[in-house]
N, C-alpha and C positions, 0 to 999 in steps of 0.2 A: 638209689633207684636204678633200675638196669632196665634197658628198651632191648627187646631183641625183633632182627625182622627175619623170618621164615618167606621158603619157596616152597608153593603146592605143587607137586610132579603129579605129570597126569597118570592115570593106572594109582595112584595114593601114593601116602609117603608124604614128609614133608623131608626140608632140609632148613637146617637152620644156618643164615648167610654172616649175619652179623649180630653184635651186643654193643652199645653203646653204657659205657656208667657215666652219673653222675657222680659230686660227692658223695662220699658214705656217709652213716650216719652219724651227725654231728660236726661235718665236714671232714671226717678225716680221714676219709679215702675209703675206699672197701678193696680187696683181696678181688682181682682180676678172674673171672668164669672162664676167658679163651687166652691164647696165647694173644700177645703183642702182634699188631700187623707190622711193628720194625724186626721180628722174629722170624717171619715168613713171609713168601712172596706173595703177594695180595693182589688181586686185579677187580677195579672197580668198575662199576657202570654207573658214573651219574647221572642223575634222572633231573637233579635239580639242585636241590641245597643237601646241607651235613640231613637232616633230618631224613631225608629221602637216599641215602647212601646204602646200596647193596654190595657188600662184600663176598668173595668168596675164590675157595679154590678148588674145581672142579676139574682134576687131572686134566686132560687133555684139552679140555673144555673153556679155552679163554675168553671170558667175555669180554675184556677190553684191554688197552695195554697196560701196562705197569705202572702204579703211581705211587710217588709217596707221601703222607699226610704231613702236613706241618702242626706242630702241636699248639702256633702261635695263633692256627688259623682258629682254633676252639678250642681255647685252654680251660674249658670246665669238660673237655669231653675226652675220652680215649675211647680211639676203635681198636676191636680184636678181629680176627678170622679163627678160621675153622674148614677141615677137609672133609669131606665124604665119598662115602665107597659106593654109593647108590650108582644103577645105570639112568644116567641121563638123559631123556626124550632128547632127541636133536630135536624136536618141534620147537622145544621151548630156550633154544640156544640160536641168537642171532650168525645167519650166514655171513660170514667176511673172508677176501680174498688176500694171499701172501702178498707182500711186496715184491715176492720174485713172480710171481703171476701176472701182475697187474704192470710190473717193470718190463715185460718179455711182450705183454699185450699190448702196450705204447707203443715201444719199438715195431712190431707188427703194421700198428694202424700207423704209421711216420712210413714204413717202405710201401706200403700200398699208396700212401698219400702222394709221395714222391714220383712213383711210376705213374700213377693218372697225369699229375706235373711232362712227365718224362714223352710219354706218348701225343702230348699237346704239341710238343716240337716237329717242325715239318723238317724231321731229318729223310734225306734223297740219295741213291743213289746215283754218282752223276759222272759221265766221263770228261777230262781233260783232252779238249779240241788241242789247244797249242796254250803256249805258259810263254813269258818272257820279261825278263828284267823290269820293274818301275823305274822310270827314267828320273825320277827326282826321290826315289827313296833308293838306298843301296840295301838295305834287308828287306826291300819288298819283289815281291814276285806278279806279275797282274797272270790269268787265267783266262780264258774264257775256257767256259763249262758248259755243255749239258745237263740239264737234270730234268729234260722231258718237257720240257716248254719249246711254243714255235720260235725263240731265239735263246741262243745262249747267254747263260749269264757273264756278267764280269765280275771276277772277285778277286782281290787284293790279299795275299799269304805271307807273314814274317817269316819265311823258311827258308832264304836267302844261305843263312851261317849253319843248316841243318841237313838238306834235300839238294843234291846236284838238280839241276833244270832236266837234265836229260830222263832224271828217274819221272817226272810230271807228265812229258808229253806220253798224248794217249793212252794216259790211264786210267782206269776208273777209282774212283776215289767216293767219300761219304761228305756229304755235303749238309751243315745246316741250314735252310733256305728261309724264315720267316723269322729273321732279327731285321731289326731297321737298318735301312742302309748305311753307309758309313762312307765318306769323303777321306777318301787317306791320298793327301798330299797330290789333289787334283784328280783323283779319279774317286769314282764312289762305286765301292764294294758292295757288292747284294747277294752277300752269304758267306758261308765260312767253309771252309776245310777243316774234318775232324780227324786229329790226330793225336797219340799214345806220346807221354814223354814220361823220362827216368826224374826220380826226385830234382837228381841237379839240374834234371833240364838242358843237359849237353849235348843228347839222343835223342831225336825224335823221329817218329815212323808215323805216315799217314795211314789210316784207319781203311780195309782194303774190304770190298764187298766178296760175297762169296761169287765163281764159277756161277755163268747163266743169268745173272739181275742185269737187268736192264735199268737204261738212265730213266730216272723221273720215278721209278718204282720206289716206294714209303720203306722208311725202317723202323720197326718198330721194336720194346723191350719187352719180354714176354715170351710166351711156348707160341708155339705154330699156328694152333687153331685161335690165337685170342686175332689172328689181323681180323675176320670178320665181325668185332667190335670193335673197333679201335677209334675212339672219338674222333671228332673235327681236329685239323691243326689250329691253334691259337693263330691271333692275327699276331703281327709283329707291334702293335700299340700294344697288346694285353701280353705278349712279352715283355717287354719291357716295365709295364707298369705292374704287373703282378711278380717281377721278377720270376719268371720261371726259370730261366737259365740258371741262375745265380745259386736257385733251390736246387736244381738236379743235379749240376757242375761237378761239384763236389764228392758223388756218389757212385761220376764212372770213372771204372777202370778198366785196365784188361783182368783174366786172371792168370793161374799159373801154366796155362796154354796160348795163353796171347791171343784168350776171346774177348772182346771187347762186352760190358755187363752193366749192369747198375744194380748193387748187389747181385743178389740169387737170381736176376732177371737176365737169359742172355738178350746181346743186340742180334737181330734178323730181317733179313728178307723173306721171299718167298722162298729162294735158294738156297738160304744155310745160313750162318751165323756168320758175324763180323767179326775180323781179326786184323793184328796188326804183324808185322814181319817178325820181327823176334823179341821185343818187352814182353815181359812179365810182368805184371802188377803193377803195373805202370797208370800213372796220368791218365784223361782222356782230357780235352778241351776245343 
């Protein structure tokens, strides 16, 4: 006995998708109506069980990905297919997207996600009042800064084996300001210095604001007119506890002009974009 299942095309027409045989008569097989589906490449859509299997090969027209039937799954049945040259209504052929589509549009929604992340940081630009040795650390540097508050801050730099003292004083420089503070060997740090290092980490260059910013002025990632949206800065608890840094870190660099980016995003003031003296491609941290 042979079961065949047909598809109604709208405008008429049918298409015949599949044939299932039973035995033949007297059990001894009957003479196959379509090719073997281990003959050709077959694409299924199950809707449910063997009963309900629609087969077919409609050129271009994939309804599902590639499968192969095991014969142990229903050894009283073999399935065939069948092609046909009919024009196919795209109504009646389910929409799905490529894996390079939907792999390109993750990525996508991860750098947007990342930059929302990235603008939550109360990164500042800040100038260097005066710098001078940490009396009980030999690679620490202590600072006080600027960054637009009515007292400067004090902040604590491993830059000792990197940065001569004399390149710090009065400089302007970029400033992370809303990490929690941090007690390094008797003084407590309340923010960072962001600066450019090479892989090995032997180089490193402070992150340099552009000509005209002013201390305490926001840097944000992004084109020029996004600063009149630019969220709230995170408090420094929801730094830490939502890891932002940790998410962003990762993602800045300079680029092949020594701007400083997160991805496709440059870093900015109102003045111009951030750079660091001579890295490429470099770290940021």
């Amino acid at each position: 006995m042979v079961t065949a299942n047909v598809l109604k095309l709208k405008g008429g027409g049918a298409v015949l998708l599949s044939c299932f045989s039973r035995g033949g008569i007297g059990g001894g097989g009957g003479r196959p109506l379509l090719l073997s589906c281990s003959s050709l490449s077959c694409y299924s859509r199950v809707i449910g069980n063997w009963n309900m299997a629609g087969m077919s090969m409609a050129g271009p027209f994939l309804l599902s990905p590639p499968i192969s039937l095991d014969s142990k799954a229903a050894p009283s049945r073999r399935a065939f297919c069948t092609a046909f040259h009919n024009v196919v209504d795209s109504s009646s052929v389910p929409e799905t997207s490529s894996p390079s589509s939907s792999f390109s549009s993750n990525i996508n929604d991860d750098l947007v996600t990342t930059k929302d992340a990235a603008n939550t940081l109360d990164i500042r630009v800040g100038h260097i009042i005066r710098a001078w040795r940490h009396a009980e650390a030999d690679s620490l540097y202590v600072e006080e800064v600027d960054v637009g508050e009515p007292q400067p801050r004090v902040i604590c730099s491993g830059l000792v084996n990197y940065i001569p003292i004399d390149h710090l004083q009065d400089k302007r420089v970029i400033v992370l300001a809303n990490l929690k503070p941090r007690n390094m060997r008797g003084i407590k740090s309340h923010g960072m210095l962001m600066a450019a290092s090479d892989a090995s980490h032997e180089n490193v260059e402070l992150l340099m604001p552009p000509e005209g910013s002013l201390p305490g002025e926001r840097v944000w990632f992004g084109s020029a007119d996004e600063k009149e949206n630019l969220p709230d800065a995170a408090t420094p608890n929801q730094i830490q506890k939502k890891k932002i840094w940790e998410l962003v870190q990762p993602h800045l660099k300079t680029d092949a002009s020594c701007v400083a980016a997160l991805g496709i995003h440059l870093m900015r003031t109102s003045a111009g974009v951030v750079i660091c003296r001579s890295l490429k491609n470099a770290n940021i941290s």
